[in-house]
PLY file of the C-alpha trace (Angstrom):
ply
format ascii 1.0
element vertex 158
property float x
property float y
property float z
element edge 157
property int vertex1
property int vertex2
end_header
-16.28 -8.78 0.17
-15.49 -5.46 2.13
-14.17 -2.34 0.19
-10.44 -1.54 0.40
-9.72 1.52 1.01
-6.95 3.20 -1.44
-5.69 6.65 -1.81
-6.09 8.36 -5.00
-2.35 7.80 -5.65
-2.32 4.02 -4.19
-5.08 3.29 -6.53
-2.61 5.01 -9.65
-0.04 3.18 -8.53
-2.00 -0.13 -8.66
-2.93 0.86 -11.93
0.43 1.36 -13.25
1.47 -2.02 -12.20
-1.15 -3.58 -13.72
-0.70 -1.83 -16.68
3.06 -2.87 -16.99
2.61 -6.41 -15.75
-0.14 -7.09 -18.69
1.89 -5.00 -21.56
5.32 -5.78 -20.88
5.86 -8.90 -17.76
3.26 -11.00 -19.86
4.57 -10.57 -23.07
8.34 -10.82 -22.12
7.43 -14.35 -19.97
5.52 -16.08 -22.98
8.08 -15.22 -25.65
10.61 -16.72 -23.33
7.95 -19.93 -22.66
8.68 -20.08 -26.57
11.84 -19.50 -26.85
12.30 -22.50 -23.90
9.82 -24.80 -26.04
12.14 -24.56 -29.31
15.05 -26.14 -27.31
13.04 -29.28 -27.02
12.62 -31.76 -24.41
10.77 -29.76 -21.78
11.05 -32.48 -18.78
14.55 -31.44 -18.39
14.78 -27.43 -19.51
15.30 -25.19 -16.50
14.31 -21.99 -18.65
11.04 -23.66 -19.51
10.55 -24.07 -15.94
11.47 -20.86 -14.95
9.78 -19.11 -17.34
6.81 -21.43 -15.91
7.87 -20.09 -12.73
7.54 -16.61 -13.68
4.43 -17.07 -15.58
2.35 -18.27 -12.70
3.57 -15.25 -10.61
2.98 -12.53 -13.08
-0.81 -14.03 -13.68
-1.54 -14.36 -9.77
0.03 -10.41 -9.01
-2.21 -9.85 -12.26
-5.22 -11.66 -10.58
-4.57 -9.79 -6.97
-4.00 -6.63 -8.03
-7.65 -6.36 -10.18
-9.27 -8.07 -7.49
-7.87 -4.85 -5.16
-9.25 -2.50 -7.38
-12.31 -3.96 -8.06
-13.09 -3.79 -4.00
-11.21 -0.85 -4.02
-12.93 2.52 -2.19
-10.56 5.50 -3.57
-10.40 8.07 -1.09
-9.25 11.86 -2.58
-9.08 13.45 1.12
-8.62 17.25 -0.71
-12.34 16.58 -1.75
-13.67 15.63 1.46
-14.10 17.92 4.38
-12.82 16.46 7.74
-13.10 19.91 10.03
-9.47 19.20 10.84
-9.78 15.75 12.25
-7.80 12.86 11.33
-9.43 10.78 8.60
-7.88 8.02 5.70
-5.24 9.94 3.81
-4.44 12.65 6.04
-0.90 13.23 6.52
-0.37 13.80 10.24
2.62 15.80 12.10
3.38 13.83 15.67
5.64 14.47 18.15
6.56 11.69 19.44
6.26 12.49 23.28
8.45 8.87 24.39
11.61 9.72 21.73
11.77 13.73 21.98
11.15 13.94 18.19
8.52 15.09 15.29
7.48 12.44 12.85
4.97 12.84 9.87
3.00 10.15 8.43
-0.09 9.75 5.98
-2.55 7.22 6.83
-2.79 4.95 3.82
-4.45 1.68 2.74
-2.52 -1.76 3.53
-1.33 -2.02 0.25
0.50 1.53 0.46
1.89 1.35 3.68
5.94 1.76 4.06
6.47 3.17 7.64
10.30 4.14 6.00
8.81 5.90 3.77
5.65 7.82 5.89
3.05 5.94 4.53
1.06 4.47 7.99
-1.58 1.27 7.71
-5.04 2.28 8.19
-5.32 -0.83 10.47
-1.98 0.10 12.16
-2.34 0.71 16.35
-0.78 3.93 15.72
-3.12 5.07 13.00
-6.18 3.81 14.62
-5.03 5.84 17.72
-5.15 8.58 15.86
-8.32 8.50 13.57
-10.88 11.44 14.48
-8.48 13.12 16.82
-7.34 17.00 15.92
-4.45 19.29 16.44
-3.36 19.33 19.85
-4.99 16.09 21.09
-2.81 13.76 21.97
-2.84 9.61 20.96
-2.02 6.94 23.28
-0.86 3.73 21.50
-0.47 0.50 23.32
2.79 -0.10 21.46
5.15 -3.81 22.10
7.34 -1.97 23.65
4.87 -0.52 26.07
2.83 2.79 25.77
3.76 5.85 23.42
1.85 8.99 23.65
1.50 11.19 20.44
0.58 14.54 20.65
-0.34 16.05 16.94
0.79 18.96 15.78
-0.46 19.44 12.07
-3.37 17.84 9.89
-3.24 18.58 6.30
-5.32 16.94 3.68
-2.55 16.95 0.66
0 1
1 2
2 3
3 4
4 5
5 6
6 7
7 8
8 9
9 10
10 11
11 12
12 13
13 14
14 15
15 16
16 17
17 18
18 19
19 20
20 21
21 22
22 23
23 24
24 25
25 26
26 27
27 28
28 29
29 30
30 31
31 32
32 33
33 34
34 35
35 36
36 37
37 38
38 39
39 40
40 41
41 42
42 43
43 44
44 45
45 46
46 47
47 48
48 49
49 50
50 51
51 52
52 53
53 54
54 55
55 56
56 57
57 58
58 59
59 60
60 61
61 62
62 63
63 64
64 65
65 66
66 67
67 68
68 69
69 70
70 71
71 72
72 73
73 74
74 75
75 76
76 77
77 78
78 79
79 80
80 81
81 82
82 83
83 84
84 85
85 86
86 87
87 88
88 89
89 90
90 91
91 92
92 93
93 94
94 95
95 96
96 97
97 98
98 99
99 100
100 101
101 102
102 103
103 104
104 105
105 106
106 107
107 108
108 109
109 110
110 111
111 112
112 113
113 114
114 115
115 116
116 117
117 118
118 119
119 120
120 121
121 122
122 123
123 124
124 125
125 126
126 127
127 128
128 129
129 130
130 131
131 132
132 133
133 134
134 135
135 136
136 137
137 138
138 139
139 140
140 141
141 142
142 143
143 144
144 145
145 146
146 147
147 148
148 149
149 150
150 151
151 152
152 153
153 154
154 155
155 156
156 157
């Protein structure tokens, strides 16, 4: 299997969940399973099977999230040296030459990416547009609404 690649703080993040899903999810779900048992018969006792429910989802998140890490290539772009270009976990200043506007996004892993939020997919068009390009190059991206150029503005490696 292929690495991921994960910022620093995706990989925390992961961690976290983990971490809370195993200490606190998994407990909570198999004191209810008992609770649900002590009513009786479980053919027709909708906690049981919602706790059941629950139980299978918290194990398979469980299951998905350390098989993410395990294949997981953290990335801390302040310790690597780029030269200015664009690289995984850069966060990048656009202006967006179609919409008249400035935008600001950090390439992130798949797991990590919320365009809301500024956090662009490594395997996104725009991102791949803009991987190894510098300030003042601009990115065209083959968009579904037709072509959008980019030009950047700012690289920093936070």
């Amino acid at each position: 299997m292929s690495k991921i690649p994960l910022t620093k703080r995706g990989a925390e993040k992961l961690r976290e969940e983990l971490q809370q899903l195993k200490t606190v999810a998994r407990p909570q779900v198999i004191s209810a399973l008992s609770e649900a048992r002590a009513h009786g018969d479980l053919k027709e006792n909708a906690e049981y099977h919602a706790a059941r429910e629950q139980q299978g989802f918290i194990e398979g998140r469980i299951r998905d999230i350390e098989g993410k890490l395990s294949n997981a290539h953290v990335i801390d772009v302040t310790a690597v040296n780029p030269n200015g270009k664009v690289v995984f976990g850069a966060t990048v200043s656009l202006f967006d030459v179609n919409e008249d506007r400035e935008v600001r996004y950090q390439i992130v892993g798949e797991d990590e990416a919320d365009i809301e939020r500024g956090f662009l997919s490594i395997s996104s068009p725009i991102a791949r547009a803009l991987i190894g390009k510098q300030e003042g190059d601009l990115a065209e991206v083959q968009a579904p609404g037709g072509l959008r150029e980019f030009e950047i503005v700012e690289v920093l490696y936070l």
